[in-house]
VOFIVEX-107034 format. One line per field, with one value per residue (C-alpha): residue in one letter; x, y, z; residue number from 1. Coordinates in Angstrom, 3 decimals. Layout:
BEGIN
drenvo	A,... $
x	X,... $
y	Y,... $
z	Z,... $
kolfi	NUM,... $
***
This chain:
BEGIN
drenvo	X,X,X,X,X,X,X,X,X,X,X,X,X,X,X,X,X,X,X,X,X,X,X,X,X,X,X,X,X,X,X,X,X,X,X,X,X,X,X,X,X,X,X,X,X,X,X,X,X,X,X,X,X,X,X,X,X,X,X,X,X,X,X,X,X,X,X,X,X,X,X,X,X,X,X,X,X,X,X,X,X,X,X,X,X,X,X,X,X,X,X,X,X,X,X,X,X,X,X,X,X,X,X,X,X,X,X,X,X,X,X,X,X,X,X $
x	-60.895,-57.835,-54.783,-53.596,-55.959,-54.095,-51.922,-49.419,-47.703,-51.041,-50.441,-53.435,-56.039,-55.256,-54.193,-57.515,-60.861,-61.912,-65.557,-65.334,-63.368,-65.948,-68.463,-66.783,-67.069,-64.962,-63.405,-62.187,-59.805,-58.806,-58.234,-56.827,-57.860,-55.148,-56.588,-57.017,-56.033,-58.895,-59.030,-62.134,-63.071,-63.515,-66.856,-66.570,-66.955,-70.380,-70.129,-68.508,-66.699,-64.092,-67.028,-69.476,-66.531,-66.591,-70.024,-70.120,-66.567,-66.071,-62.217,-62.518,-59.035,-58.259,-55.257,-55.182,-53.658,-52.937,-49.711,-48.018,-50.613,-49.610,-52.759,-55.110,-58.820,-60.867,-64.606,-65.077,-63.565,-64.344,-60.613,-57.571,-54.779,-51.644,-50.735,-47.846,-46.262,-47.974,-46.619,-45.807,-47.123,-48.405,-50.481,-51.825,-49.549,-48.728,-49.914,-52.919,-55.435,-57.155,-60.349,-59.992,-59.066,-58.166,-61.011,-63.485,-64.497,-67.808,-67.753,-70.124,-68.331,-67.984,-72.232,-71.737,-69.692,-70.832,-69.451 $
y	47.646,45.909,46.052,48.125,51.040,51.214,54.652,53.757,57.284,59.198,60.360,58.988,62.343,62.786,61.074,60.074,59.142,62.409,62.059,61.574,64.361,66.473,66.135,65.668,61.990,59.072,55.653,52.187,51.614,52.989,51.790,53.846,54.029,52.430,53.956,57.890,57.714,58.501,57.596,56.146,53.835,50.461,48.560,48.038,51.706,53.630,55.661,52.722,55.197,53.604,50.774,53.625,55.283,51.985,52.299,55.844,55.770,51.647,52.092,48.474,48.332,49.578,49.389,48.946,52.376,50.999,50.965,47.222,46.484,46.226,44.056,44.778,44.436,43.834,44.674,42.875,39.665,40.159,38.813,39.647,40.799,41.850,44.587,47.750,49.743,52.633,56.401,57.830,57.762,53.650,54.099,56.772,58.329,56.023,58.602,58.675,55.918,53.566,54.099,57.617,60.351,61.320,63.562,62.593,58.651,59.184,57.242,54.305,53.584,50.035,49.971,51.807,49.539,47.141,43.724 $
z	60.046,60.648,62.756,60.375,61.433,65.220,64.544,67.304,67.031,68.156,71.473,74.615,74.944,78.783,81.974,82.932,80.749,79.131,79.351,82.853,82.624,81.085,83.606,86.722,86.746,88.136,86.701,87.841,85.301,81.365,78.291,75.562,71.685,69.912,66.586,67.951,71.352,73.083,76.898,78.406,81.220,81.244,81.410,85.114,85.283,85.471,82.835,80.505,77.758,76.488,75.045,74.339,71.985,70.168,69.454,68.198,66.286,65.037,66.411,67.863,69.177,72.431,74.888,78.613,80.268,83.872,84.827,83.888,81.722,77.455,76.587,73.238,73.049,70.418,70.573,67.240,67.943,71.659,72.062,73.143,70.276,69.921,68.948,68.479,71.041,71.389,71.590,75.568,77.484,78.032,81.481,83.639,85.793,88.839,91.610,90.370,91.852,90.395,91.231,90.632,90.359,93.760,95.464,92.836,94.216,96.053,99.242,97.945,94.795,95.320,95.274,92.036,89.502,87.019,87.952 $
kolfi	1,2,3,4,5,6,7,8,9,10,11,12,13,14,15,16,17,18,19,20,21,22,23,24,25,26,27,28,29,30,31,32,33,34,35,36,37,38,39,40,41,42,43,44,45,46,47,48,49,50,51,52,53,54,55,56,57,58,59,60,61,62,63,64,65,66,67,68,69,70,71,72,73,74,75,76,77,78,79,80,81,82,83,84,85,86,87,88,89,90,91,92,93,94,95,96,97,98,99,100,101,102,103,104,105,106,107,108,109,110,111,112,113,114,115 $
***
């Protein structure tokens, strides 16, 4: 895989990391799939998606999808790249927190995170 596999005209899967989606879960932060756009959630996360999509799929670039962020992961190089802009839209939607989403943080989420 290269740089060449990121597809920056494939739109992000959601607003929010869409296995946590699936099962009611929560996130600390996302990072996007800058080869399929899948949305997961970061390693600091408990359910750690956007890594375990990595594993099953080998798409080893991902994007950051917080708002202000425009950095590039690679899991390969376990580096930082550069890379394309990406199709709309770049982040989550502002309102929505980070943790989140709203009404799904339990009330000891700090206790829960992988630091």
């Amino acid at each position: 895989m290269s740089l060449d596999d990121i597809d920056p005209t494939v739109p992000p899967s959601g607003e929010g990391c869409a296995d946590c989606d699936a099962v009611g879960g929560w996130w600390v932060h996302l990072r996007r799939c800058a080869v399929c756009g899948h949305v997961g959630c970061c390693d600091t996360s408990p359910a750690q998606h956007a890594t375990a999509h990595f594993h099953t799929s080998g798409h080893r670039y991902v994007r950051s999808f917080e708002p202000g962020e425009d950095w590039f992961w690679d899991y390969v190089a376990d580096d930082y790249v550069d890379g394309p802009d990406l199709a709309p839209p770049v982040s989550r939607p502002v309102a929505q927190p980070s943790p989140g989403p709203a009404g799904r943080l339990p009330a000891d989420w700090r206790e829960l995170i992988h630091r």
